[in-house]
C-alpha positions in Angstrom: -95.5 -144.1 -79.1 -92.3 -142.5 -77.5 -89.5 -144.8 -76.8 -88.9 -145.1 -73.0 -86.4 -147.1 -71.2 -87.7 -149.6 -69.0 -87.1 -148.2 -65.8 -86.0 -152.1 -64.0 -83.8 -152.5 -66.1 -81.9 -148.7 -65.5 -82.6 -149.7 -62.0 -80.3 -152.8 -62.8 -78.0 -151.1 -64.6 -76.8 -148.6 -62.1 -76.5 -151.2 -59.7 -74.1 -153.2 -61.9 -72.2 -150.2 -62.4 -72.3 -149.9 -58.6 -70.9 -153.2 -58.2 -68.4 -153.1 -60.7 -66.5 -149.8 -58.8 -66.9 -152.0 -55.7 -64.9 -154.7 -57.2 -62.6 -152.6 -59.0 -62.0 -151.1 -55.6 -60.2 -154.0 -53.9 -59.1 -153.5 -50.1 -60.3 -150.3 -49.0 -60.6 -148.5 -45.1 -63.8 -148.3 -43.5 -64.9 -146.0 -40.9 -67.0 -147.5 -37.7 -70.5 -146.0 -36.8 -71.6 -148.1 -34.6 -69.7 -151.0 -33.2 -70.7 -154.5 -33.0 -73.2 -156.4 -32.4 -75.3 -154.2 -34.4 -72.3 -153.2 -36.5 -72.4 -150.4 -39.0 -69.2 -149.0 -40.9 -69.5 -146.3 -43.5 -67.4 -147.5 -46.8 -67.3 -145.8 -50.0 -70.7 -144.0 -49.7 -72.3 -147.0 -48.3 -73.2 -148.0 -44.9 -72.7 -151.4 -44.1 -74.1 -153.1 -41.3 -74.1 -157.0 -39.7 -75.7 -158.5 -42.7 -73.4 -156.9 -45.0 -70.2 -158.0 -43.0 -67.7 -160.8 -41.6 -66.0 -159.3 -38.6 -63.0 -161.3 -37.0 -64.1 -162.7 -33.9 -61.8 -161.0 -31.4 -63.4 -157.7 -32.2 -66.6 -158.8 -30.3 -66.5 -158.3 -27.1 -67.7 -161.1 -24.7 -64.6 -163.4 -27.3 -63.5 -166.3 -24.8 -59.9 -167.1 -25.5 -58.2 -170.0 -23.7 -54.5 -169.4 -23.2 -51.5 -171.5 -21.1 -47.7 -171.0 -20.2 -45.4 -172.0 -17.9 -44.2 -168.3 -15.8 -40.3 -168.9 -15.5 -38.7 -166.7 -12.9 -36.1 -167.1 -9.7 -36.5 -165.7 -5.8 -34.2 -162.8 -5.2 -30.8 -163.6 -3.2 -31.0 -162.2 0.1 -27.8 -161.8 2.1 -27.7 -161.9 6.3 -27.9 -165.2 8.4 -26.3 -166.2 11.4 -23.2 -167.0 9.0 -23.8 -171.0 9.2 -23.7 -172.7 5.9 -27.5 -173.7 5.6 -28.2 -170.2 6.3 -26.0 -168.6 3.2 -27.6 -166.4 0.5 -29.1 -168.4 -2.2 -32.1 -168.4 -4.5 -35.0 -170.8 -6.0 -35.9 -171.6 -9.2 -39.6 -170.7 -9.8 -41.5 -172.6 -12.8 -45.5 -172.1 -12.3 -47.4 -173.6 -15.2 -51.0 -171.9 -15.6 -54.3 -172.2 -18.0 -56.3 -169.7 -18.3 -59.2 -168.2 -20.2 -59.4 -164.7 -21.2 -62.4 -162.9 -21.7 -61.8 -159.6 -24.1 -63.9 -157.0 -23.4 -62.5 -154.4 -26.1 -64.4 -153.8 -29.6 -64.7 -151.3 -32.4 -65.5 -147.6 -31.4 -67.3 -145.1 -33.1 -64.5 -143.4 -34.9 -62.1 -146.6 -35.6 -60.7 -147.4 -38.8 -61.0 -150.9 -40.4 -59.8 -152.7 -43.1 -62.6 -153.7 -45.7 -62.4 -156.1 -47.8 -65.1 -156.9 -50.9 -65.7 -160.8 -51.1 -68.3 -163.0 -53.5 -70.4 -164.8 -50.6 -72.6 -167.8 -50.6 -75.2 -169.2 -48.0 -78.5 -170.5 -48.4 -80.0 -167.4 -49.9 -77.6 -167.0 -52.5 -74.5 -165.3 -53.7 -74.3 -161.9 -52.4 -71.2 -159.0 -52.3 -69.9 -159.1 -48.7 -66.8 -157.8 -47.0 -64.4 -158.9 -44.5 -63.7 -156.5 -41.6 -60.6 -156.6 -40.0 -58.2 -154.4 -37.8 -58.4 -151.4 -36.3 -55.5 -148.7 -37.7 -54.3 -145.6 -37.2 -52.3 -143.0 -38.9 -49.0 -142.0 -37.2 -49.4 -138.6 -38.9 -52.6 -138.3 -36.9 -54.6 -137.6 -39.4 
């Protein structure tokens, strides 16, 4: 009988190998395909898509942000008059406090370059390689 290799457990193999480059790899640059919800980014010969990934929340469009201030400013001095006192040029402190909520309607585009980062996750089906998504970058070479 000829002595052949089990064919699971070359399957296996390669995709420990697979995994171990991964890891090896650390923080590496992803390119976007398709931009979320239904998220795909090509990375190191593989494409990952939603299930694959954790993408910071103000990359998705529709993110509600809530934001408050006080705008500071003064009224300009204005010179004329009829030359009485009460009528000289003078100017008003302005302090407007606001709240407000913004709603960003920017994502990732076909073409962006992200930051991807390969992370051990758990959840109720198990451990599992992820990656964190995060970014958008640019080269200033323009390359």
């Amino acid at each position: 009988m000829e002595n052949r290799k089990d064919p699971y457990t070359q399957m296996l193999q390669i995709q420990q190998s697979v995994a171990k480059t991964l890891r090896k790899s650390g923080v590496g640059i992803g390119k976007i395909l398709s931009p979320p919800p239904n998220i795909q980014i090509a990375y190191n010969g593989f494409i990952l898509d939603k299930y694959d990934v954790f993408v910071d929340e103000y990359w998705v469009a529709g993110h509600e942000r809530n934001v408050k201030g006080t705008l500071s400013s003064a009224t300009q001095n204005r010179s004329g008059g009829s030359g009485d006192a009460m009528y000289e040029s003078h100017n008003h402190d302005i302090a407007n406090p606001y709240t407000e909520n913004l709603i960003y309607t920017d994502t990732y585009k076909p073409g962006d370059y992200v930051k991807v980062e390969p992370i051990e996750a758990s959840d109720e089906m198990g451990t599992s390689q992820q990656y964190l998504i995060s970014g958008k970058f640019i080269r200033l070479d323009g390359k």
